[in-house]
C-alpha positions, 0 to 999 in steps of 0.5 A: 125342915121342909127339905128334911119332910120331903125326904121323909115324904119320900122315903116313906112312898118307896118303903110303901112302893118300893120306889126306886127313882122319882121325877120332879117337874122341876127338872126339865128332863123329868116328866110332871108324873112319877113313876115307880119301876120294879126291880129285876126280880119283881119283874120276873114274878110280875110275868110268872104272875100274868103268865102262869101257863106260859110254857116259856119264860122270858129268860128262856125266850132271850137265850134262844139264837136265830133259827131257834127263834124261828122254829118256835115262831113256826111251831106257833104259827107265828111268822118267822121272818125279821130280826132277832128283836122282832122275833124275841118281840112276838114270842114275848108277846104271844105268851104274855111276857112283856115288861111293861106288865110289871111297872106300876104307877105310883100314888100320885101326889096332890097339888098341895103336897107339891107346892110344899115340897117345892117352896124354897121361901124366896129362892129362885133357880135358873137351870142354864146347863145343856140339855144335850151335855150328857148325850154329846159326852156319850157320842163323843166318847163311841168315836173317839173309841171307834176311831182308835179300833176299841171295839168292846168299848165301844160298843158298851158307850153305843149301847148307853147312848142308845138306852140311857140318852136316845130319844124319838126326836133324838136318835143316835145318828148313823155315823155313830152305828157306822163308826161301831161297826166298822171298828168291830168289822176289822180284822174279820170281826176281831176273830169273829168275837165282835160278830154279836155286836156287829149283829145288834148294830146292824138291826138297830140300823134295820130298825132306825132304816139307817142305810147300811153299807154293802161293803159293811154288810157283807164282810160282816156275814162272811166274817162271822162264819168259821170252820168250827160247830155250827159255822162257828169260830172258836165259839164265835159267831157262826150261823145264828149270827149270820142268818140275824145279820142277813135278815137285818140288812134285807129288812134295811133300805135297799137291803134286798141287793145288798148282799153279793152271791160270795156271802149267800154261797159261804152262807150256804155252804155253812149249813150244808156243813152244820147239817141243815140241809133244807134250809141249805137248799132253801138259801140256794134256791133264794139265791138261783131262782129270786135273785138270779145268782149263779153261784159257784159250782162249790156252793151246789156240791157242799149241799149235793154232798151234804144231802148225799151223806145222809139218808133222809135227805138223798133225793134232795141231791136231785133238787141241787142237781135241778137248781145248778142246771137252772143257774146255767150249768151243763152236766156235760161239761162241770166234770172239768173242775174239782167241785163239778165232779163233787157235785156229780159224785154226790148225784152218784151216791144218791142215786146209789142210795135210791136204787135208781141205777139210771140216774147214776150211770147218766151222771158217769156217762155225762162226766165221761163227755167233759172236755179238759180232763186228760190224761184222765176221764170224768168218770174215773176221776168222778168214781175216785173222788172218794171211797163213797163214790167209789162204792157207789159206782161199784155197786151201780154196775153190779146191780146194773150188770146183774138187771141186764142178766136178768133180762138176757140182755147180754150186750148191755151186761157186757157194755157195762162190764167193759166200762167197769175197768175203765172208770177205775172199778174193780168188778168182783168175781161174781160179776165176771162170772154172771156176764161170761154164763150170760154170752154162754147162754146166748152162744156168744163164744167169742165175746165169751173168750174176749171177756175171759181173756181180759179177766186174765189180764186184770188178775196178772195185773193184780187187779181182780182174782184169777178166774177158776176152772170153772169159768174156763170150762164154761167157756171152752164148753160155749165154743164147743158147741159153737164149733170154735175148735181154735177158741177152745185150743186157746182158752184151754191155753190160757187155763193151763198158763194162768192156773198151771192146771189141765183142768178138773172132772169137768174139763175132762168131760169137756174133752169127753163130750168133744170125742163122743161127738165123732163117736171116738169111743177109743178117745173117750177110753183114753182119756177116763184112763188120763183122769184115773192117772190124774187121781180124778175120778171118773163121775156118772158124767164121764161115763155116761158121755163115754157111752153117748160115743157109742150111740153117735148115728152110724156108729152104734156100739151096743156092745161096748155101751153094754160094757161100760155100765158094767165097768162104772159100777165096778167103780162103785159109779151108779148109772142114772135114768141118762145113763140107761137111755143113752146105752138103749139108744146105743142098741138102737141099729136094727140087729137082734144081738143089739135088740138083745143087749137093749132087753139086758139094759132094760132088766138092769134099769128096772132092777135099779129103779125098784130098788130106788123105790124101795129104798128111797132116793139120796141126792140130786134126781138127775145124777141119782135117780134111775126112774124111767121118764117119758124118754125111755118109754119112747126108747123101749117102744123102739127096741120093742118095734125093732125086736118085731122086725127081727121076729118078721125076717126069721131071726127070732122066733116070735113066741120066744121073743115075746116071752124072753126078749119083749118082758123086761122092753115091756116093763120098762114102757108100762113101769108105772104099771108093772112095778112088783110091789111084793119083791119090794120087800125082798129088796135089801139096801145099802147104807150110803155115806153121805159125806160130802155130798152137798158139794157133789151135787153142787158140782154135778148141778153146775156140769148139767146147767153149763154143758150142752148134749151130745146128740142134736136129735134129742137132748134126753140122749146122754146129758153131759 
């Protein structure tokens, strides 16, 4: 009966308490107090109770991996170093979720309460088993499964030793630890399914400050790392893992040197993979600066490329570039291998993405100087790395091209240029064009022509597009007025070969201005006839040309200059305030018959620049406008001088000449002043068809921009 009131007794204390387990001092293993433990359940609201304004609960916190451990430990300003237990250990404590809040002490029973529930009425008992039986089973059964390479198993048997039969005096030895792990380190952690088990184990170890071999340590963290999200391996293991067993074999005996370069590098290059690019480079420079490795050249271009893909984290690429330097490469000479010209790569498109065109073209010219690279350069195996090198590579020259045009600085423009080709690069179009209008703006014919010729080269190659006829005549015009008649013959070649054209309107004006220079007027008629027979017709250009033929020094021919304005309007080709004064010019040889024809000219233009103003000018001023300029008031100045000599040697009369031949000189000098504003009612005007107009003009402001004038004295005299 006492027997069946102590179970009373004790059924009713576990209904009232919810007890779970009692402990009687009769049992040596059982403490003179007991205890009641809550269930699972009662512990998750004894937490939501002391804990109601925790933002996490203690399910949450248990889920979260090694670096989300770490980055709410930093959010809370809680230190984010040790293991996963130490970090899990600081957040349950920082909100308050510990488990020890839900056990409960149990009514304590009273002394005579005791001695009847233990009277046994004369019996006695003598416990004479092994303490130590069930913690000796337990080990026994962890190796005897470690041995055979059962590592699930045996790891379950080491968790129950560790929970159920571990004490302070009596820990789980090492070689239990030990025979674990090696069991889940094989066959690279069983396909890295063990690497959860090898990570508990390892800070279980760090905790106990077991020694833990190197060789252990670091198959264990490359092993966990594979090629799939995160640096997993088919959803095992990965980088959460890896970080957790580094952190525990450095917080373990002697841990600091136990790690080798080769598992920080897959480490590494792990992250720059996943994406983390600063913890990335914070690894790295752990590695270079703290424990003096000098990792492989691969580890340094997996994070260079890794920043350089990214837009946030570009300049980054310069920290890498820093650290491989610092671990004693030399940027001259890494272009020799694979992973060097990666790493320069990714400094290329960095400095791409960072407008820092220097950067970028010192990182080409220090591959170009690598040695064991033939039959190829460093450069152009660095820009044909990948289609982002490329591009990037691309688009440094350009922009690098177009800055030193900028600057006038056509060397450096055609230095660059140059290396284009050889490093593999194909300039576009526009490039050619900006460096050719460099060297002719400068009057660099031959540098000019050699450029050109090579442009021609690459397009029969099928390496770039041919060049257009308007490059051509840039250039032909550039030797022109370099005097380089044999360059001209020459390119003008090459443009007949190349194009299988004789050219357009302004290669024929080319050709115009070349006559007109030794004042061939005969030529430059021949050749407006040879541009009517090609179906090109002549523009204010060719005509204006053909008259400046006419006011060369020493063969002046009023007469004819005279006679092709009229012959241009015949064409429907209006003469502009270029076209007048370099016809005026003509007139300018000291005879009265030249003085004469200059005053006709002089009544056209002010007709034509009444009429502009009464109607409006449409289109580009230097090809339509007829407006006097300071120019032809110097011009009318000297015709009026010109008509005083005449007057003075007796072939004119005075009187007659000042109020004929002198009013429409006279006009034209004081035009601002004497414009007939009532006849400019009377005026009627013509409507005009303005298609394609815009692509005249075009055309018409690239002829005045590239070609030079004809005579040296003044360059208002016939523009072309």
């Amino acid at each position: 009966m006492r027997l069946s009131n102590a179970w009373v007794l004790v059924l009713a204390a576990a209904s009232g308490s919810s007890v779970c387990s009692f402990q009687l001092a009769a049992n040596p293993r059982i403490g003179s107090t007991m205890k009641v433990s809550a269930t699972i359940n009662e512990v998750d609201e004894a937490i939501a109770s002391t804990n109601g304004s925790s933002s996490m609960s203690y399910a949450d916190v248990n889920k979260l991996a090694f670096r989300a451990l770490q980055r709410e430990c930093k959010s809370l300003g809680l230190s984010a170093m040790g293991t996963t237990a130490a970090l899990r250990g600081r957040l349950l404590e920082h909100f308050g979720l510990s488990r020890e809040q839900a056990v409960a002490d149990a009514p304590k029973a009273t002394a005579a309460e005791i001695e009847e529930l233990c009277a046994t009425e004369g019996v006695t008992f003598c416990d004479e088993s092994d303490p130590d039986f069930d913690f000796k089973t337990v080990l026994s059964d962890v190796m005897q499964k470690s041995s055979r390479g059962h590592w699930k198993s045996a790891t379950r048997k080491l968790k129950t030793l560790h929970k159920k039969y571990s004490s302070p005096d009596r820990p789980v030895p090492r070689e239990a630890y030990l025979a674990v792990l090696e069991a889940c380190a094989a066959n690279r952690l069983n396909g890295a399914r063990a690497s959860e088990p090898a990570r508990k184990i390892l800070e279980d170890m760090a905790t106990f400050e077991y020694e833990i071999p190197a060789e252990l340590a670091n198959i264990c963290v490359v092993s966990s790392l594979g090629d799939g999200v995160s640096g997993t391996h088919d959803d095992c293991g990965g980088i959460d893992s890896a970080l957790a067993m580094v952190a525990a074999v450095e917080s373990s005996p002697d841990g600091a040197t136990m790690l080798t370069d080769a598992s920080y590098g897959r480490l590494v290059s792990a992250l720059a993979k996943d994406g983390a690019v600063e913890e990335a480079i914070l690894v790295l420079r752990s590695m270079v600066v703290e424990k003096a490795f000098t990792p492989p050249l691969s580890t340094f271009a997996d994070v260079a490329k890794a920043a350089a893909q990214s837009d946030d984290h570009a300049e980054d690429v310069l920290q890498v570039l820093t650290y491989a330097k610092a671990a004693g490469y030399e940027l001259d000479n890494i272009a020799a291998v694979e992973a060097g010209r990666g790493l320069l790569a990714s400094g290329v498109i960095a400095a791409e993405k960072m407008d820092n065109l220097a950067l970028g073209l010192r990182l080409l010219t220090a591959a170009a100087k690598a040695e064991g690279c033939a039959p190829d350069s460093g450069d152009d195996l660095v820009a044909s790395s990948s289609s982002s090198a490329q591009r990037a590579c691309t688009l440094i020259h350009k922009r690098a091209i177009g800055k030193a045009c900028d600057d006038n600085n056509w060397k450096l423009a055609v230095k660059l240029l140059e290396l284009m080709p050889k490093r593999g690069l194909s300039p576009a179009t526009s490039v050619w064009r900006r460096v050719l209008a460099t060297c002719c703006k400068n009057e660099r014919s031959r540098k000019a022509t050699a450029i050109l010729l090579d442009w021609v080269t690459l397009a029969a190659e099928g390496k770039a597009n041919k060049p257009p006829v308007s490059v051509f005549n840039t250039v032909v015009n550039t030797c022109e007025v370099c005097g380089e008649e044999e360059l001209t013959v020459k390119v003008l070649e090459v443009m007949r070969d190349t194009l299988d054209t004789e050219g357009n309107i302004i290669t024929f004006n080319i050709a115009l201005k070349r006559l007109a220079k030794t004042g061939n007027v005969v030529g430059c008629e021949g050749i407006l006839i040879g541009m009517l027979n090609e179906g090109l017709e002549p523009n204010v250009v060719s005509y204006t040309t053909t008259i400046g033929a006419c006011a060369k020094d020493g063969m002046k021919n009023p007469v004819a200059a005279s006679l092709w304005l009229d012959r241009m309007r015949t064409r429907n080709v209006q003469p502009n305030f270029h076209t007048y004064n370099t016809a005026l010019a003509a007139c300018l040889d000291g005879k009265l018959e030249s003085t004469f024809i200059g005053s006709k000219i002089a009544t056209e233009m002010m007709e034509d620049a009444e009429k502009e103003i009464a109607c409006g000018l449409k289109g580009s001023i230097n090809f339509k406008s007829a407006l006097p300029d300071a120019y032809t008031k110097v011009l009318g100045r000297k015709l009026m001088k010109q008509l005083r000599e005449n007057w003075r040697s007796g072939e004119v009369d005075m009187a007659l000449a000042k109020t004929t031949t002198r009013v429409p000189l006279l006009k034209l000098v004081d035009f601002d002043k004497t414009v007939d504003a009532a006849n400019l009612v009377n005026i009627q005007c013509e409507i005009e068809d303005d298609e394609d107009e815009k692509d005249e003009r075009s055309e018409q402001d690239y002829e005045f921009e590239l070609l030079k004038d004809i005579h040296n004295d003044d360059h208002r005299t016939a523009m072309v």
